[in-house]
C-alpha positions as CSV (number, residue, x, y, z in Angstrom):
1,X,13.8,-34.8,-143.0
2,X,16.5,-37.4,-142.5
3,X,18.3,-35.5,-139.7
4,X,14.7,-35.1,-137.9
5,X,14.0,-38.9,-138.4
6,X,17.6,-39.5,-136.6
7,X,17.0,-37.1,-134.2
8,X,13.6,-38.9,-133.2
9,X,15.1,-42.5,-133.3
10,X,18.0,-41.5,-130.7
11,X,15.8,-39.7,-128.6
12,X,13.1,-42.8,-128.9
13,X,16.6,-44.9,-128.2
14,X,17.7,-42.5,-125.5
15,X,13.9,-43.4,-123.7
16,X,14.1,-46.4,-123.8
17,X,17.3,-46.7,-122.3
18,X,16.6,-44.8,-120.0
19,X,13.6,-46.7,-119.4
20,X,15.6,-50.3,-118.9
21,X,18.1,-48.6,-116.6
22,X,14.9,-47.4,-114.5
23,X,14.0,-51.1,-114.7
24,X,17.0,-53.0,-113.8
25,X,17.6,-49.9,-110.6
26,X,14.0,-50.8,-110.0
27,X,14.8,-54.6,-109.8
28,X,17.7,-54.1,-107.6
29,X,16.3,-52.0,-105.2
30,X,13.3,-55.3,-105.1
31,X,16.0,-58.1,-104.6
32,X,18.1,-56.0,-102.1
33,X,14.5,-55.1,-100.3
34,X,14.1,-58.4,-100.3
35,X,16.8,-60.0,-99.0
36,X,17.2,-57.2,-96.1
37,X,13.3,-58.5,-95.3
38,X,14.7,-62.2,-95.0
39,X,17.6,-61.2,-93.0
40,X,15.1,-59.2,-90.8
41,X,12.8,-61.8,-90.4
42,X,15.6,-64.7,-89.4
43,X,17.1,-62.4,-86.5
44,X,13.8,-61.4,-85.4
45,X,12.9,-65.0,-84.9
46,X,16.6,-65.8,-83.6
47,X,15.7,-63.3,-81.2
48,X,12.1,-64.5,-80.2
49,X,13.2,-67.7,-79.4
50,X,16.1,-66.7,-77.4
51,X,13.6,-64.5,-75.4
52,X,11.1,-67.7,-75.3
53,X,14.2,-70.1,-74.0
54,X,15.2,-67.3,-70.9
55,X,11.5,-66.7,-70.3
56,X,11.2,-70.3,-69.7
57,X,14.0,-70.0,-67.3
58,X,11.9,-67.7,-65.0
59,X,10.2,-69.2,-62.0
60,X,7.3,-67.6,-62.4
61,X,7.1,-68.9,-66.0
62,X,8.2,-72.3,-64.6
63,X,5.6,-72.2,-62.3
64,X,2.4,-70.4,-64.3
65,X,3.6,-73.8,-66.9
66,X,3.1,-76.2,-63.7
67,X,0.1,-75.0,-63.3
68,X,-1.9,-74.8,-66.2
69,X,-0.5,-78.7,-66.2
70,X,-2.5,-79.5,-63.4
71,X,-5.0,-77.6,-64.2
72,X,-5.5,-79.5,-67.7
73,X,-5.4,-83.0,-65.9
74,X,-8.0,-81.6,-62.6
75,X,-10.2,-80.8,-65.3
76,X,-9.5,-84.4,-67.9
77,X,-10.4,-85.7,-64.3
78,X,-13.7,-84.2,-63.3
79,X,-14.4,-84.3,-67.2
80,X,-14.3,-88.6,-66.6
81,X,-16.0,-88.0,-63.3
82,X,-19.4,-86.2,-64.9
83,X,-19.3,-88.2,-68.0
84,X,-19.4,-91.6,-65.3
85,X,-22.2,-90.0,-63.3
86,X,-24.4,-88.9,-66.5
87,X,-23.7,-92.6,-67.8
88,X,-24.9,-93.9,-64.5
89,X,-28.0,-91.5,-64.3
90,X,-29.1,-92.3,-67.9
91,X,-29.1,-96.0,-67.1
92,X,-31.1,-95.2,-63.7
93,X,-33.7,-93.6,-65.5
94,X,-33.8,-96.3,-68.2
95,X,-34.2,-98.5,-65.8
96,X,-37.1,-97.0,-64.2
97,X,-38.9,-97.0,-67.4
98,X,-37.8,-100.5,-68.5
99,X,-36.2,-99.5,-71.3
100,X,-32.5,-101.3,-72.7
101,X,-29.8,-99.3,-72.9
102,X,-27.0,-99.5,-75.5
103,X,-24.9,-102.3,-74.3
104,X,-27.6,-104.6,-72.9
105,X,-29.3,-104.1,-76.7
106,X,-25.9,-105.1,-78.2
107,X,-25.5,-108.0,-75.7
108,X,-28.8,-109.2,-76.9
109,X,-28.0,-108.5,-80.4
110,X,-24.8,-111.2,-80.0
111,X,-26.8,-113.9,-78.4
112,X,-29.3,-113.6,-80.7
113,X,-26.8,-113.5,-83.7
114,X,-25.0,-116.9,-81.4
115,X,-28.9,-118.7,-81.6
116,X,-29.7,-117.8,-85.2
117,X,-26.0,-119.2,-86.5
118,X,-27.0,-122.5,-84.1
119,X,-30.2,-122.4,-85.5
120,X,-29.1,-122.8,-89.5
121,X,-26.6,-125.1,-88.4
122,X,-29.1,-127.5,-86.7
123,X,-31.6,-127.1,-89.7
124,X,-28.6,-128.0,-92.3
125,X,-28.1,-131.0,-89.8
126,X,-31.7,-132.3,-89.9
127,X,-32.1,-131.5,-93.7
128,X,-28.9,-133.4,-94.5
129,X,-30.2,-136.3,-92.1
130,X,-33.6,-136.4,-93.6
131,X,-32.0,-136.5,-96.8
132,X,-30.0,-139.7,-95.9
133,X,-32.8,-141.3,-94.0
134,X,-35.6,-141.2,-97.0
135,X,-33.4,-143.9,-99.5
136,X,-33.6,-145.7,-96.0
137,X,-37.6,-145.8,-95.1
138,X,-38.2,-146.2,-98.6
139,X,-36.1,-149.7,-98.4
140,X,-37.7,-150.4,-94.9
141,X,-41.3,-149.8,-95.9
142,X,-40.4,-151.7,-99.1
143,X,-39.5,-155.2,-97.1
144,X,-42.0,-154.8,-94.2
145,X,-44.8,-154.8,-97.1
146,X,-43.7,-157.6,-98.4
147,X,-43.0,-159.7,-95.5
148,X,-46.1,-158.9,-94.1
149,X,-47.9,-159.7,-97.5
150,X,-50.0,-157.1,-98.0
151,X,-53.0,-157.4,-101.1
152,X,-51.4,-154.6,-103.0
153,X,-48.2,-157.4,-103.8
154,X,-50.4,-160.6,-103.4
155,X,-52.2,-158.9,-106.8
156,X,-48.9,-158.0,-107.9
């Protein structure tokens, strides 16, 4: 029974060795797969851009790029040009119908904001004025009473 107990346990061992050698070939073959598909993927793009950079070179390249420049700059320019005109035709029919447009509301939204700071400014002015000038009418209605003796003080 011992000797068929051994004879399991070095087979089970022999498995399982065999089994880790599997895994550490299997690992290899994954880091050298790897590192071939890094390798492969710097020259491809060593190669791409060295193909981009002559490309460039060509004058038909050079020239399809020139275009599509002015191209993009004719079209930022019309672009401005129909954005001016659709401005100008909003504010023609706004002003047809007497309606405000944006700016002119915000210009009267400043001067209105200008009056109503003025406004508080001149009422803190004529409170603080009224203010001072009560002691003094009190005072001055105080000795024209009494200089002019009126019956209230003659009782008194």
């Amino acid at each position: 029974m011992t000797q068929q107990s051994s004879l399991l346990e070095d087979g089970f061992e022999r498995i399982q060795s065999a089994f880790k050698s599997v895994e550490d070939e299997v690992q290899k073959a994954q880091k050298r797969f790897e590192d071939q598909s890094q390798k492969f993927s710097k020259d491809a793009n060593k190669r791409i851009k060295g193909f981009q950079k002559e490309l460039r070179k060509h004058p038909a390249v050079k020239r399809a790029e020139s275009l599509s420049q002015d191209l993009n700059k004719q079209l930022q320019s019309r672009t401005k040009q129909v954005e001016k005109q659709i401005e100008s035709g909003i504010e023609s029919v706004l002003g047809t119908f007497q309606i405000a447009s944006r700016g002119e509301i915000q210009k009267l939204d400043k001067k209105l904001s200008r009056i109503s700071r003025r406004l508080k400014s001149l009422d803190k002015a004529m409170d603080s004025a009224s203010v001072k000038a009560a002691p003094v009418k009190a005072k001055a209605s105080r000795s024209t009473s009494a200089s002019t003796g009126t019956p209230s003080e003659s009782a008194a």
